[in-house]
C-alpha positions in Angstrom: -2.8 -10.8 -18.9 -4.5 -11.2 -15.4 -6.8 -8.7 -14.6 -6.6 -8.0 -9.9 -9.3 -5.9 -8.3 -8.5 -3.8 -5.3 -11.3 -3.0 -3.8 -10.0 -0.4 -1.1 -13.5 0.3 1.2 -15.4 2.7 2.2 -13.7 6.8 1.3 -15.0 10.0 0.8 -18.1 10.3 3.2 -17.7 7.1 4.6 -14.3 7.1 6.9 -15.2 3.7 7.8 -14.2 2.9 11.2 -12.2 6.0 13.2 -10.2 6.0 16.4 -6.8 6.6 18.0 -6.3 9.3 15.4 -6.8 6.9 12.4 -9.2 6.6 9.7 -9.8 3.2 8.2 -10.3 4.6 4.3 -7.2 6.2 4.6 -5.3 2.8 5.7 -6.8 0.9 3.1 -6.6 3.4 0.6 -2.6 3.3 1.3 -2.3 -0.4 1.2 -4.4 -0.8 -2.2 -2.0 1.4 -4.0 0.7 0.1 -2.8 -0.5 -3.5 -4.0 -1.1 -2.2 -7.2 2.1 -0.9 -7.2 4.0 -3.8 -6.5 2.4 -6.4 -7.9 2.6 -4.5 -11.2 6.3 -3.9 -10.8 7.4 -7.6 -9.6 5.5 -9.5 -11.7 4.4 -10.5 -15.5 1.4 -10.6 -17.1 -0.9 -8.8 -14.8 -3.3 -5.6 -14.6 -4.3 -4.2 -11.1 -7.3 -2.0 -11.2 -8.8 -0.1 -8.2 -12.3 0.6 -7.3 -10.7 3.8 -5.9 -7.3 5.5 -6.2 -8.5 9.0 -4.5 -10.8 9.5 -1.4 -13.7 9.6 -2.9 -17.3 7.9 -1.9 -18.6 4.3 -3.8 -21.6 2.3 -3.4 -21.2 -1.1 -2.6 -22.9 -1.8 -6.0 -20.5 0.3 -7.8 -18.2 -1.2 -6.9 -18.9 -4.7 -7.6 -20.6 -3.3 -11.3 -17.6 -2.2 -11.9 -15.0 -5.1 -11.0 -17.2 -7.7 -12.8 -17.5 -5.4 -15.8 -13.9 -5.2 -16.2 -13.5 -9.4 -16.3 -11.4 -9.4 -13.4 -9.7 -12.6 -12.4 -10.2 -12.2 -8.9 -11.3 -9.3 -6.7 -10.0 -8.6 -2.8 -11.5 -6.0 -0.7 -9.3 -4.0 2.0 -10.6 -3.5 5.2 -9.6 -2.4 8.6 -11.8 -4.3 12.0 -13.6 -2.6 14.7 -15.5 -3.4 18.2 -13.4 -6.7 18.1 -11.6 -7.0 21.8 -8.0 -8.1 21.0 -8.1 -7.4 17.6 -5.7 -9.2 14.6 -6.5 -10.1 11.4 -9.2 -12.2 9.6 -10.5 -12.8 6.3 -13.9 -13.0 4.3 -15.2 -15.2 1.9 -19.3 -15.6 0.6 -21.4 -18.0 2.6 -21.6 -20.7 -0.1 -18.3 -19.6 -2.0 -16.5 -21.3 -4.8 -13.8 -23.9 -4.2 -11.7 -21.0 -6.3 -12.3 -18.4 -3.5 -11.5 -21.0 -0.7 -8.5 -21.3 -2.7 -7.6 -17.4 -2.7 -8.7 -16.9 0.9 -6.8 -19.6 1.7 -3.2 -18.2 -0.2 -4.5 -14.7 0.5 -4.6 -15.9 4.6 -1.6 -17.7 5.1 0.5 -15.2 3.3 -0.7 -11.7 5.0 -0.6 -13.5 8.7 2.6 -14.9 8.0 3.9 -11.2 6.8 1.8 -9.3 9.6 1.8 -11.8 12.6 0.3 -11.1 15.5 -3.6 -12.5 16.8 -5.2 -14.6 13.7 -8.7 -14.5 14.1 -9.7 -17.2 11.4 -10.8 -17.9 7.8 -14.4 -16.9 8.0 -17.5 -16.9 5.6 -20.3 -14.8 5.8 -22.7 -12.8 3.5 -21.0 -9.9 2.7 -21.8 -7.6 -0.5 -18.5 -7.3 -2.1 -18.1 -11.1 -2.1 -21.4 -12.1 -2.9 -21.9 -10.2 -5.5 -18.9 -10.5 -7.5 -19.0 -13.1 -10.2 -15.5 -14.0 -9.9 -13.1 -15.7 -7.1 -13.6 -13.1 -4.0 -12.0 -12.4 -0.6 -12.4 -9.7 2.0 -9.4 -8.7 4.2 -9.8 -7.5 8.1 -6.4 -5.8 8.3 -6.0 -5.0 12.0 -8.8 -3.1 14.2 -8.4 0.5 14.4 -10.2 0.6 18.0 -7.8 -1.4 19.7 -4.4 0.9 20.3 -2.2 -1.9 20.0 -3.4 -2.5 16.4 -3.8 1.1 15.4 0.0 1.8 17.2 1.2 -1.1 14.2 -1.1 0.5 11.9 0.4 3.5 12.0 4.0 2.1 11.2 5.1 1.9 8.1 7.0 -0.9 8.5 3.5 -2.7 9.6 1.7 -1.1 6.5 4.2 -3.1 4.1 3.7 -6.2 5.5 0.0 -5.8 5.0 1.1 -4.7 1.3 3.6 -7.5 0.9 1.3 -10.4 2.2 -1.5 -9.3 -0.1 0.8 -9.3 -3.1 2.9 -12.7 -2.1 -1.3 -14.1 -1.9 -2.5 -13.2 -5.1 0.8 -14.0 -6.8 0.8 -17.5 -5.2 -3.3 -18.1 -6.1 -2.5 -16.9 -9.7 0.2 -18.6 -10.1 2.6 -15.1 -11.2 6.0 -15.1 -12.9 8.0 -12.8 -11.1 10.3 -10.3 -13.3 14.0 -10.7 -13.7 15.6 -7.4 -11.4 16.7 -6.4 -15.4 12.9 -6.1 -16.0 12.0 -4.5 -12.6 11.7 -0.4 -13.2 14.3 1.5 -11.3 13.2 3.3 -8.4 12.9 6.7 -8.5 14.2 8.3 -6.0 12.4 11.8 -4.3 15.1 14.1 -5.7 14.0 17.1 -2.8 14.2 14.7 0.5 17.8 14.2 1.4 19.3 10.6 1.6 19.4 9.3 5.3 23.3 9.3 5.0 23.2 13.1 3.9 20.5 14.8 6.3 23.2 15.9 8.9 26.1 17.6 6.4 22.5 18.6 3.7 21.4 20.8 6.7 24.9 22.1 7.7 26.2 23.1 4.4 22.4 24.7 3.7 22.9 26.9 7.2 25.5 28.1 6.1 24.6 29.6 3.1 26.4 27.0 0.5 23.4 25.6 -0.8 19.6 26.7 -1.0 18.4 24.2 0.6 15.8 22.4 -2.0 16.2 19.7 -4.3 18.9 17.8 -2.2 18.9 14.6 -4.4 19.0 16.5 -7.8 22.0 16.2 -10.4 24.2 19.4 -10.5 25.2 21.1 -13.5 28.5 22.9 -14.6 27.0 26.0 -13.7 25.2 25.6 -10.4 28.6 24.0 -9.3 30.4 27.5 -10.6 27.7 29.0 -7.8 28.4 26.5 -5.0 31.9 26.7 -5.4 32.2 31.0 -5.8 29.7 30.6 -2.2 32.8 28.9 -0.8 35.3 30.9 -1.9 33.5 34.4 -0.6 32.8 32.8 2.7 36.4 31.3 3.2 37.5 35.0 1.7 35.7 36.6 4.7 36.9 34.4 7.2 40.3 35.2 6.6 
């Protein structure tokens, strides 16, 4: 079983950098959980564990205590840029780093840019805590600058947000070397049973306005008995119409 740290920065206290009515921790904070989430559900064999899950406030040390206590294979911290012109994206790795964390930078790199597009500002070194300090293969991601309003306008889609997910997960998979699972091994989605499918929203909100249905839970099973409601709604209200 491989063990993945997410390291999603800064939270709580920290907001990290803030403009154009974005926070950075709360973008990274998104895109952690969501690799977590889908590297857990596409592939075998591997553990994702997050320095934070909530908004909460972590020391750099804490952070990197905690990944190298827990044996992880490999550790990536999220990031959004700031105060960089024309923003894009660029990635982090220790000044005198492993040939192991050139290798993830590299697959971590090629796969988010070629998800994300836009302005690539490099594979960089430099002495950064989080991957100086872990003891195991360690990258830092710069996902977009939240000061430049072409960056945070992307940031803010989600569409954006799931190719910063997806490129992540598509890296670490590729560095590790991942199975993925057979769609008979995948869990099933579940779906949010009181938002109403896209195909649905306009005849949902009809039928609701008219009295014929309460109006939660659009994407719940019905039973014999609520049906018996439904269907005596429709028979009073075609009785009083006529």
């Amino acid at each position: 079983m491989f063990k993945v740290w997410i390291d999603a920065g800064h939270g709580g206290k920290d907001p990290g950098a803030v403009a154009n009515g974005i926070q950075e921790k709360d973008i990274v904070l998104k895109v952690s959980i969501g690799i977590k989430n889908r590297l857990e559900a596409d592939y075998e064999n591997v553990q994702v564990l997050l320095s934070r899950s909530t908004d909460v406030f972590l020391e750099l040390k804490e952070r990197t205590t905690k990944s190298n206590a827990a044996g992880a294979d490999l550790l990536v911290s999220i990031h959004c840029n700031a105060g960089g012109g024309k923003g894009g994206f660029e990635s982090f790795r220790y000044t005198s780093a492993s040939e192991n964390s050139i290798k993830l930078q590299d697959k971590l790199h090629k796969a988010i840019m070629g998800k994300l597009g836009g302005i690539d500002r490099g594979q960089k070194a430099q002495n950064l805590h989080m991957v100086r300090e872990s003891k195991m293969p360690a990258v830092l991601t710069e996902n977009l600058f939240i000061d430049v309003v072409s960056d945070a306008d992307r940031l803010k889609q989600t569409t954006v947000i799931n190719a910063i997910i997806d490129g992540h997960v598509q890296g670490i998979a590729a560095y590790l070397g991942l199975v993925e699972k057979t769609k008979d091994d995948k869990p099933v989605s579940q779906r949010d049973i009181n938002v109403p499918s896209k195909w649905a929203e306009a005849t949902w909100a009809e039928l609701t306005q008219k009295g014929y249905f309460d109006g939660k839970r659009p994407g719940a099973t019905v039973t014999r008995e609520e049906l018996a409601v439904i269907v005596s709604r429709i028979v009073k209200s075609n009785f009083s119409n006529n």
